[in-house]
Every structure is written in C-alpha cells, then in structure tokens.
C-alpha positions in Angstrom: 10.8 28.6 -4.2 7.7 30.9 -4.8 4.6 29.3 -7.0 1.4 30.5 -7.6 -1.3 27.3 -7.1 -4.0 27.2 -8.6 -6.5 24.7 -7.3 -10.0 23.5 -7.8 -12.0 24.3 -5.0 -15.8 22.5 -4.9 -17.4 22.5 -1.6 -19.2 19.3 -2.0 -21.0 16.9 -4.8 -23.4 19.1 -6.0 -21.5 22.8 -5.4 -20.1 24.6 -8.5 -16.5 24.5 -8.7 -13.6 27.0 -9.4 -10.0 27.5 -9.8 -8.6 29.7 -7.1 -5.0 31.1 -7.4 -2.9 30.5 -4.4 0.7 32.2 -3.7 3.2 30.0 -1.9 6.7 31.0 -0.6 9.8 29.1 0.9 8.9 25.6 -0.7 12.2 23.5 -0.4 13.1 21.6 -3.2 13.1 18.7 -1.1 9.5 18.9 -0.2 6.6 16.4 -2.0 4.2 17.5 -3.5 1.8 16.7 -0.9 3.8 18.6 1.6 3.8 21.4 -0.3 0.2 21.5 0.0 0.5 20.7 3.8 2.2 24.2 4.2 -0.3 25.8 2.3 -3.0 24.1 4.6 -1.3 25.0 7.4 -1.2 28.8 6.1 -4.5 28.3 5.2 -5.6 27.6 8.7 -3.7 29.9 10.3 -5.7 32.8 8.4 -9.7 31.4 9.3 -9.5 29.8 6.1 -11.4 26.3 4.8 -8.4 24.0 4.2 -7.6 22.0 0.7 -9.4 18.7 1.0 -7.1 16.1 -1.1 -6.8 12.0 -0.9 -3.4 11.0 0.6 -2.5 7.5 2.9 1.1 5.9 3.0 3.0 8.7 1.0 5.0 5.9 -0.2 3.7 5.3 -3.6 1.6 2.1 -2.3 -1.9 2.3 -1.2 -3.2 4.6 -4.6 -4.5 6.9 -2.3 -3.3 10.4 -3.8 -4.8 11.2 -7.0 -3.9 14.8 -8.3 -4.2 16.5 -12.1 -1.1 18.1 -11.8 -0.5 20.2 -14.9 -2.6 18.7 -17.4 -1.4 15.3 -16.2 -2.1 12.1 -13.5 0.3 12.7 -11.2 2.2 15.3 -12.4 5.5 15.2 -14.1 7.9 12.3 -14.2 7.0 9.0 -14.9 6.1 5.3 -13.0 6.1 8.0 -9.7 2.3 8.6 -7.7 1.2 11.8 -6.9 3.0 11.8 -3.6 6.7 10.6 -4.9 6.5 13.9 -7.1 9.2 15.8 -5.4 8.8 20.2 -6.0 12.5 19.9 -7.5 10.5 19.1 -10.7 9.4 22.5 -10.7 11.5 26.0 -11.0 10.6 29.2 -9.0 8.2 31.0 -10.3 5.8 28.4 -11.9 2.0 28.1 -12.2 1.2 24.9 -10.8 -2.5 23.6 -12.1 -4.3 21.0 -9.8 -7.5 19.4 -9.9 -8.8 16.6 -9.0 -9.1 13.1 -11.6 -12.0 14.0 -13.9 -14.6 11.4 -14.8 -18.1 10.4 -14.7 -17.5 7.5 -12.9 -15.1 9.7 -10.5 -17.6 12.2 -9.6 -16.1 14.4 -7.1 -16.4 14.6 -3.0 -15.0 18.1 -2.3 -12.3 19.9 -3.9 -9.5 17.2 -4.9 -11.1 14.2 -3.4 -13.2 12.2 -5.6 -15.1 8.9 -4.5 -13.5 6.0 -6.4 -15.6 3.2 -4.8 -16.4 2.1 -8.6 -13.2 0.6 -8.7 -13.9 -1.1 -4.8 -17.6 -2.8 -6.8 -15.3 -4.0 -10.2 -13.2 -5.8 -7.6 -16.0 -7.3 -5.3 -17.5 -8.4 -8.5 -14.8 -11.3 -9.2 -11.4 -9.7 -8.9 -10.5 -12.8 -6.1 -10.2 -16.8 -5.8 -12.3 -18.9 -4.2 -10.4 -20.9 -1.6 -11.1 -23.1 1.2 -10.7 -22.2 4.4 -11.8 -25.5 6.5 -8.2 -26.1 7.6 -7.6 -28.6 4.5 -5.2 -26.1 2.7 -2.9 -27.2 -0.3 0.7 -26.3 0.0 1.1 -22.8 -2.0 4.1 -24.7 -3.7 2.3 -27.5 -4.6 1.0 -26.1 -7.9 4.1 -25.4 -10.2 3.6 -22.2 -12.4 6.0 -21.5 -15.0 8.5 -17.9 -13.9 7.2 -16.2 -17.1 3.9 -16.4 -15.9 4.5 -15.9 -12.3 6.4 -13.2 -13.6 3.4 -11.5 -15.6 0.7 -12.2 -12.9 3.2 -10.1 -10.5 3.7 -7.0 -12.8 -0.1 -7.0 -13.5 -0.8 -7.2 -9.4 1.5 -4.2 -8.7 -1.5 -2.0 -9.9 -2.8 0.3 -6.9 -5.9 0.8 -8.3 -5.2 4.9 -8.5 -7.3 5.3 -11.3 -4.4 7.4 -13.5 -5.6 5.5 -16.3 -9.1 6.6 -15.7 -7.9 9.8 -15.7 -5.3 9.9 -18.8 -7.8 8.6 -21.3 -9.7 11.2 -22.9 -12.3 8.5 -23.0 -12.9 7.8 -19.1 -11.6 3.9 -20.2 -10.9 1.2 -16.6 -9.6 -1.4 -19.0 -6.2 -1.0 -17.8 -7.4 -1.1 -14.3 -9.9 -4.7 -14.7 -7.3 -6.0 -17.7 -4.4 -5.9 -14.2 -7.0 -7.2 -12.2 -8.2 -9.8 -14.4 -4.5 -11.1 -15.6 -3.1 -11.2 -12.0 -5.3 -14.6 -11.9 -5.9 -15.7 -15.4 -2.0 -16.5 -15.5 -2.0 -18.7 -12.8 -3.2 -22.1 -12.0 -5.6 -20.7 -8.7 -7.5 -18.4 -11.0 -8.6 -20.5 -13.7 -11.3 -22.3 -11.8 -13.3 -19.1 -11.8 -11.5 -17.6 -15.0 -15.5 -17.3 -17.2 -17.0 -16.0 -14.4 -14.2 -13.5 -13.5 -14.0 -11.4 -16.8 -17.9 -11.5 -17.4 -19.0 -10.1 -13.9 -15.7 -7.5 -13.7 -16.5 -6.3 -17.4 -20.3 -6.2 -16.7 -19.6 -4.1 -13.1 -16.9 -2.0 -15.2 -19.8 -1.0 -17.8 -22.5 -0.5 -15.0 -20.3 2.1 -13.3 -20.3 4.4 -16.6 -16.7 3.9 -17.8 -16.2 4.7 -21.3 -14.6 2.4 -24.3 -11.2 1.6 -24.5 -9.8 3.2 -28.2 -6.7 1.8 -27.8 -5.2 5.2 -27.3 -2.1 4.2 -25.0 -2.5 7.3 -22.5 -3.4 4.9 -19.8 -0.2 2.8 -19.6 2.1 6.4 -20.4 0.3 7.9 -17.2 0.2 4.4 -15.2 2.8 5.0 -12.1 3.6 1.1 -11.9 3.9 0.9 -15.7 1.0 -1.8 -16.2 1.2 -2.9 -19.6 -1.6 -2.4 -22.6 -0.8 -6.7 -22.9 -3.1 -7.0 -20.0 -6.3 -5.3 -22.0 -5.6 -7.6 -25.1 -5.4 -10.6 -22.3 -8.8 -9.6 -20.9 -10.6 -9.1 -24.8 -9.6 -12.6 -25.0 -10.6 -13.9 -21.6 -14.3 -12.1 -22.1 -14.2 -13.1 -25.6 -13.7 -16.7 -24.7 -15.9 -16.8 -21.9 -18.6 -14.8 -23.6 -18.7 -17.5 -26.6 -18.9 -20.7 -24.3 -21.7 -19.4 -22.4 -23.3 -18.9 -25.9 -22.8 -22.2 -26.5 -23.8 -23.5 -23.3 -21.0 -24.4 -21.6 -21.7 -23.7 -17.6 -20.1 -20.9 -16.5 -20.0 -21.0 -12.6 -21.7 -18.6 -10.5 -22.1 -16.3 -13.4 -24.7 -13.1 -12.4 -27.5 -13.4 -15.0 -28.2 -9.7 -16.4 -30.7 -7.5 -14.8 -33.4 -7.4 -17.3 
C-alpha cells in the first residue's frame, strides 16, 4: 500500500508543534500499525532524518504502552484493539492517515507522540492497592469466599491497562473510567474493603489534583476503551466517594485518610 502520514511532530515540552505529511510505500497489509511506523523510522534514518518518537512496550495489547490519535480516534479504528493490535489492513491504498499524540492537560506532551502519563502512576500510588501483611502470617487466598458475580466484576474492572483512551475520547479530559476500574477491582471484594473510605477519597482527590476534567456522562470513554471497561464502574465509584465522603462528615474514622492541603 502507499499512504500519506501525517504526524505531529514537537521537539520537546515546550516546542511548537506541527503536522508534517509523510509518504509511505510498500506497507503490507499484514503489518501493525506500529510497524508501519517502524519502516518509516527506518526510512527516516536512513535519509539524516530525526526519527518519530512514539510510546510502544509488549506490542501485545498488555502493558498500555502505545497511545496513538489515529484518525480522530484512541487507537484508531476497530474496537476493544490497542494502538498496536491495529493491523494496516484497516486501511486502503491511498489513505491519509492522521496521528497525534493523546491530547490533554493532564497528558502534556514529551516529544512528538509520546506524552508523560505519570498522572495516572500518582492516582494509583494514592490508594489503588491493599494493605497486606507480609510477616510470613499469610491467610490462605481461598480462605475468604467471594461470590463469582463479583469475582467476576472485580476481574473485568482489573483488565484496565491504564492507556488513558478514555482520557483521550472525552471531549472533557474525564479519568473516571480509569479510577472507577481502579477503584471497583477492590471495592467488590472482601481484601479491599478494609481500606474501601480511604481508597475512593485519596484516588478521587489525586485524580482532581492532576487537572482532569468532570465526567458528563458522555459515554466516549467506554466506546474508545480497548478492554471494554464498563461506565457501571463510574456509578460504583459516585457511590463509594459518596458514601465515604458522608461518614467522614459524620465522624466516622476513616483510616489513613490524607487531610486536605489547606
């Protein structure tokens, strides 16, 4: 196939950025999309040229590594597939292939596609774990029965890679899909209601400090979602934050709660 790219280029944080048109020739079918762009890199190279930088890990739809705008969309074509399971037979010879990279505020970007997502790496940190111990007095992981549906749930909402599609898709910059997985993966099970209060407050709080807009119940987010996390996981987390924002109101302790920054 022959396409004509055309690609945000930004040489770092603070450049100006630009679309720059790039002409590509004997792309197989059967290539990614993220080996596409290795041949142009290659070609790129091979003429003295600065190559395209772009996030990429396992190339196996995993890690949530690749993060492309590919056409006016999070990924690209196709649905429940990451950047780099979108396969160039989606395209026809002869196409104009837009890329840039995820745009938000919270997303600002590193250079060309690349964008630092470490927002997402201080929502985690901020509760998105369980407390366990670790002095060689262990429970049995089977010891605590948990009903299927809600092991079920818990699993679907942990399949999230943390990609930041959602971010992406929603015109308002929203991470409510993103904390609402997070968040659910533990409020549905036994482990993760010791720290359930403190777990929505703190992740909400972070989520909120790093600049991320309002959820408007649009629906863009779970469309645009490669592992198809549900919008059931945002009403789950109103009521977890709901909930534990009303019993610390009323006193109730809420364990190792951060107090606000005044």
């Amino acid at each position: 196939m022959k396409l004509t790219l055309k690609i945000w280029r930004q040489a770092g944080p603070k450049a100006k950025g630009q679309m720059v048109d790039y002409p590509v020739d004997g792309i197989s079918e059967d290539m990614s999309f993220l080996e596409m762009l290795d041949v142009l890199n290659d070609k790129l190279i091979l003429e003295g040229h600065e190559p395209i930088a772009f996030d990429h890990d396992c190339r196996e739809g995993i890690c949530g590594a690749c993060s492309l705008f590919i056409d006016g969309r999070p990924h690209g074509p196709g649905r429940h597939i990451t950047t780099c399971q979108l396969h160039m037979r989606r395209f026809q010879d002869g196409d104009v292939i837009h890329v840039e990279p995820w745009r938000a505020k919270a997303f600002p970007v590193i250079k060309d596609l690349v964008v630092d997502r470490s927002a997402f790496d201080r929502i985690q940190q901020a509760g998105g774990f369980v407390s366990v111990n670790t002095n060689g007095n262990l429970v049995d992981a089977n010891a605590i029965p948990v009903p299927k549906a809600d092991a079920d749930k818990a699993f679907d909402a942990a399949t999230c890679i943390g990609c930041g599609a959602c971010v992406a898709a929603c015109p308002n910059s929203s991470a409510m899909l993103f904390v609402s997985a997070k968040v659910s993966q533990f409020a549905l099970l036994p482990q993760g209601r010791a720290e359930a209060k403190e777990r929505a407050l703190n992740m909400v709080d972070q989520m909120d400090a790093e600049k991320f807009g309002n959820c408007s119940n649009i629906g863009a987010c779970e469309i645009e979602c490669p592992k198809d996390i549900s919008l059931e996981n945002i009403a789950r987390l109103n009521r977890e934050y709901l909930g534990a924002a009303l019993s610390e109101e009323k006193g109730a302790p809420v364990p190792f709660h951060k107090p606000k920054q005044a």
